[in-house]
N, C-alpha and C positions, 0 to 999 in steps of 0.2 A: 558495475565496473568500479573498480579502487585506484585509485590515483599512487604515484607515486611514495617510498616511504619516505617520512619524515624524524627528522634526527635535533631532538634538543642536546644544547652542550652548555651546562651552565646555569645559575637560575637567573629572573627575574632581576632581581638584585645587582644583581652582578654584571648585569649586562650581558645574560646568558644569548647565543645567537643559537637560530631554528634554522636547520639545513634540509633541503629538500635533494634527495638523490634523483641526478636527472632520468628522464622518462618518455616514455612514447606513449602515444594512444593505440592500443588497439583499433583500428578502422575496422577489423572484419566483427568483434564483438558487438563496437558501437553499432555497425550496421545490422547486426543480427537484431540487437536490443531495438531498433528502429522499427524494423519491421515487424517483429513480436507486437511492442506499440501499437504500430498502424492494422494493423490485421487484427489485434482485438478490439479496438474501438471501429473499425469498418464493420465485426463482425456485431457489434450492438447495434451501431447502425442499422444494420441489414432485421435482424430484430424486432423493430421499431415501425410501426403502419406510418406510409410517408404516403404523399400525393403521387400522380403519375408522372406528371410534368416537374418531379423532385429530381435536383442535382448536387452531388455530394463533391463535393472538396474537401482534399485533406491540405495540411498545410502544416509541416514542417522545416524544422532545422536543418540545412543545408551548410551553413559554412561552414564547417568542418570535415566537409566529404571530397576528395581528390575524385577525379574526374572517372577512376576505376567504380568506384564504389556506386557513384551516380549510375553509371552504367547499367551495375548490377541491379540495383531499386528500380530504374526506368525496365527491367527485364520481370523482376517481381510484380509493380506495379500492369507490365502489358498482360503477362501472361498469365497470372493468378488473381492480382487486385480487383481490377479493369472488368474479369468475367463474372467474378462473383458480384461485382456492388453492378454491372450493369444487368443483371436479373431483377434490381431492384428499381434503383435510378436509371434517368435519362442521359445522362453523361454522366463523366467523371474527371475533376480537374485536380491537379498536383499542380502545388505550389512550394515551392522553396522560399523561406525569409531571406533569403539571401538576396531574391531578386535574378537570378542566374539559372534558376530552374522554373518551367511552366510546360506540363505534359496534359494531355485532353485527349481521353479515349469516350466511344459512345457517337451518337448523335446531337453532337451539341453546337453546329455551325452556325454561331451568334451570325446575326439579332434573330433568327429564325425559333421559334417554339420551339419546345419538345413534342 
């Protein structure tokens, strides 16, 4: 994803000023790029000989996602994520750094084992 372009006018010297043309973020990229992300490191994960009683958390970047987008990932996560990594693991928890997001599909009804 490329940010915004940017416009020098002037040099150094001179007190030349850098202008940035204003801009929008793609949500539907960024979130395409998200999930690309987390589907291929679930998919090492999955990979990978783990215990039975192993439980996988992913743990991304949240604030920057409007409440559609969430949406859409909490639908990726249930109906694609969630099936694939619990063939493997015992649960599965999604966390948001933001604090504003915490999804748990599986058998994972703490304090209770897997």
């Amino acid at each position: 994803m490329s940010g915004p372009p940017a416009e020098r006018v002037g040099t150094k010297a001179s007190g030349g000023r850098v202008s940035i043309a204003p801009g929008t973020v793609d949500h539907q990229e960024y979130l395409d790029d998200l999930i690309a992300t987390i589907g291929a490191r679930t998919a090492d994960k999955l990979s990978k000989p783990y215990p039975a009683d192993t439980i996988l958390a992913v743990v991304f970047d949240d604030s920057s996602l409007n409440p559609e987008d969430l949406l859409q990932l909490q639908l990726y996560f249930h109906d694609i994520l969630s099936k694939q990594a619990l063939s493997k693991f015992c649960g599965v928890f999604i966390l948001g750094v933001s604090g504003r997001t915490f999804w748990e599909f599986g058998e994972t009804d703490f304090p209770r084992s897997c």
